[in-house]
C-alpha positions in Angstrom: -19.6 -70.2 -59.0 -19.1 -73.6 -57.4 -14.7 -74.5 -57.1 -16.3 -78.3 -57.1 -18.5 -80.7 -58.0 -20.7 -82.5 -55.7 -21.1 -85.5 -57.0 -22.4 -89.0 -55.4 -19.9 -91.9 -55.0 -21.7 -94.8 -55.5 -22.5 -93.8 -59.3 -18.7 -93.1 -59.8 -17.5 -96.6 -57.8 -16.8 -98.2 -60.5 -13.9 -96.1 -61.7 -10.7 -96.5 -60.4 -10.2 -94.3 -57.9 -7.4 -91.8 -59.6 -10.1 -91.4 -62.2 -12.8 -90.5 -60.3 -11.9 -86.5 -60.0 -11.1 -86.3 -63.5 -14.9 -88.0 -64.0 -16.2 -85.6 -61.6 -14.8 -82.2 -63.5 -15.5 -83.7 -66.7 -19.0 -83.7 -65.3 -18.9 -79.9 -64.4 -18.0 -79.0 -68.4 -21.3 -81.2 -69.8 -24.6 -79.9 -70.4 -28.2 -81.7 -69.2 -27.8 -84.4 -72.1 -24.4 -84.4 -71.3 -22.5 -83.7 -74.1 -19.2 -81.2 -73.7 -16.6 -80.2 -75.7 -12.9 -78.9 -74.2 -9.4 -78.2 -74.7 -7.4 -80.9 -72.9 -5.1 -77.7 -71.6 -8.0 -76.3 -70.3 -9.4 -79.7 -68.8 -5.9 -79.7 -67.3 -6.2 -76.3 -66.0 -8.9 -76.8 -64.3 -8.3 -80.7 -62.9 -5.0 -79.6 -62.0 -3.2 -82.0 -63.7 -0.6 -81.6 -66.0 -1.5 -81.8 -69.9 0.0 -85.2 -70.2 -2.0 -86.5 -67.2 -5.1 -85.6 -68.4 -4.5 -86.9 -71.7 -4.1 -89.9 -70.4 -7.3 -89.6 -68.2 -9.6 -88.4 -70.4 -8.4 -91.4 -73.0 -9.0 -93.9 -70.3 -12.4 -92.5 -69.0 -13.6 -92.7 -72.9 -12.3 -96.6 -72.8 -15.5 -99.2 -73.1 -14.7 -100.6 -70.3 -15.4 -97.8 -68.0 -18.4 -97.2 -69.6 -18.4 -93.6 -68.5 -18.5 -91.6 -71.7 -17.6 -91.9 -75.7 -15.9 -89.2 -78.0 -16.0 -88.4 -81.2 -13.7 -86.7 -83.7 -15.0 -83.2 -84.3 -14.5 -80.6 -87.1 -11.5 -78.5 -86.2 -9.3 -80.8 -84.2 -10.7 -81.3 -80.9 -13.5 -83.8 -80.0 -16.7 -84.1 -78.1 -17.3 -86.4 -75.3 -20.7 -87.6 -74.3 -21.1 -88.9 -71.1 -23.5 -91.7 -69.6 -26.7 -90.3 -68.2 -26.1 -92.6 -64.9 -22.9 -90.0 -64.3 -24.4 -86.9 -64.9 -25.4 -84.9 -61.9 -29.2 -84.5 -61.0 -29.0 -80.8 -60.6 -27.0 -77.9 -62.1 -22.6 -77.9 -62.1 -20.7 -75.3 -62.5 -16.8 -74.9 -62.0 -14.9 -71.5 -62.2 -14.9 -69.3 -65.2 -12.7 -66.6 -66.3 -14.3 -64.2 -69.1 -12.1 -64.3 -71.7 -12.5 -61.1 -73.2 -14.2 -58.3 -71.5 -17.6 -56.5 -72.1 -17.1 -53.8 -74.8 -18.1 -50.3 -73.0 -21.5 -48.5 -74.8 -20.6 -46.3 -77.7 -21.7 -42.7 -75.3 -20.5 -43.6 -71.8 -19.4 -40.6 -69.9 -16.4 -40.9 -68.0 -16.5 -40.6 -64.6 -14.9 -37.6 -62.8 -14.3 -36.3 -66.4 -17.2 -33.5 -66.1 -15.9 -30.3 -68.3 -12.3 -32.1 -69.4 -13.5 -31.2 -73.1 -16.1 -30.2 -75.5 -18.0 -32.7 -77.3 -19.3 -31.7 -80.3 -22.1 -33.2 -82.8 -22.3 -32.4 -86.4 -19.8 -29.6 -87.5 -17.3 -27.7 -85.7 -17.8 -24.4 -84.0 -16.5 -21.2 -85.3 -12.8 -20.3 -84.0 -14.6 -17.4 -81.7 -17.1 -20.3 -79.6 -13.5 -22.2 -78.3 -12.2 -18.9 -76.8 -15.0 -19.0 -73.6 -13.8 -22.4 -73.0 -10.1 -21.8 -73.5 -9.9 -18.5 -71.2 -12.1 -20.2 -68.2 -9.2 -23.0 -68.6 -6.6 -20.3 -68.6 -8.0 -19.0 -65.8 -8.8 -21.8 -63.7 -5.2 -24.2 -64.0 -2.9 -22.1 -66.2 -3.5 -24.2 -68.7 -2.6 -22.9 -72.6 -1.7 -25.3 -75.3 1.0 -24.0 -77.8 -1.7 -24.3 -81.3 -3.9 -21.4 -79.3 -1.0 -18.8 -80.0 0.7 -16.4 -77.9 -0.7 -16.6 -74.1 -3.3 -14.1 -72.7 -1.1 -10.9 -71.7 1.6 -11.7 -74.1 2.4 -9.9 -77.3 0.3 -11.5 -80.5 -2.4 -12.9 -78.6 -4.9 -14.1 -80.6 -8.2 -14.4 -78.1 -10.5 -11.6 -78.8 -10.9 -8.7 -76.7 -14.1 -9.4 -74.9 
């Protein structure tokens, strides 16, 4: 994604010139019929201007004088700013964008480097006697005995079968 805007300066020359980056990222939020729609934190955020400041730049670009866009109340609070057509860029914008919440993982995705950490089952539950293969090659291999399996292998009361 683009940091900027490219954007030509004769179409923005009319604006004072403190306006004219606020013009430019308003720009980069609007679609091809250049309507867009913002929080003015997040305008702020990513003019780099502190909330007040881009209050007050946004309310002035909006003024008829400018000429450069109009907005309109919108359900909810905010409001939606539609801007000129001789503004908008001829080609596609685009400024940074952080993903706000992140892709939800498949419902069966294997876990990497997890090969034989446990057994999955479908449908009902093994009998007691199909855990013990798995329990003893664990026992084996690491040492590893939980506490609800009983009495370790080798030690009075052991409850994994003979074989």
């Amino acid at each position: 994604m683009l940091k900027f805007v490219l954007y030509t300066f004769e179409r923005n020359a009319g604006l004072p010139r403190y306006l004219r980056d606020s013009a430019a990222r308003m720009v980069s939020f609007a679609r091809a019929d250049g309507v867009c729609w913002f929080s003015v934190r997040t305008f702020a955020r990513i003019a780099e201007l502190s909330k007040s400041t881009a209050q007050r730049h946004l309310d002035e670009l909006t003024q008829s004088k400018h000429g450069f866009a109009s907005r309109r109340r919108i359900a909810g609070g905010g409001y939606e700013y539609k801007i000129d057509r001789r503004f908008l860029a001829r080609g596609a914008v685009s400024h940074g964008r952080v993903s706000p919440v992140p892709r939800a993982r498949p419902k069966e995705e294997v876990v990497k480097n997890k090969k034989n950490f446990g057994i999955r089952y479908e449908g009902e539950l093994p009998d007691e006697r199909a855990l013990w293969p798995h329990r003893m090659r664990s026992w084996k291999k690491s040492g590893f005995w939980l506490p609800s399996y009983g009495p370790r292998p080798g030690e009075p009361g052991c409850l994994a079968p003979p074989d």
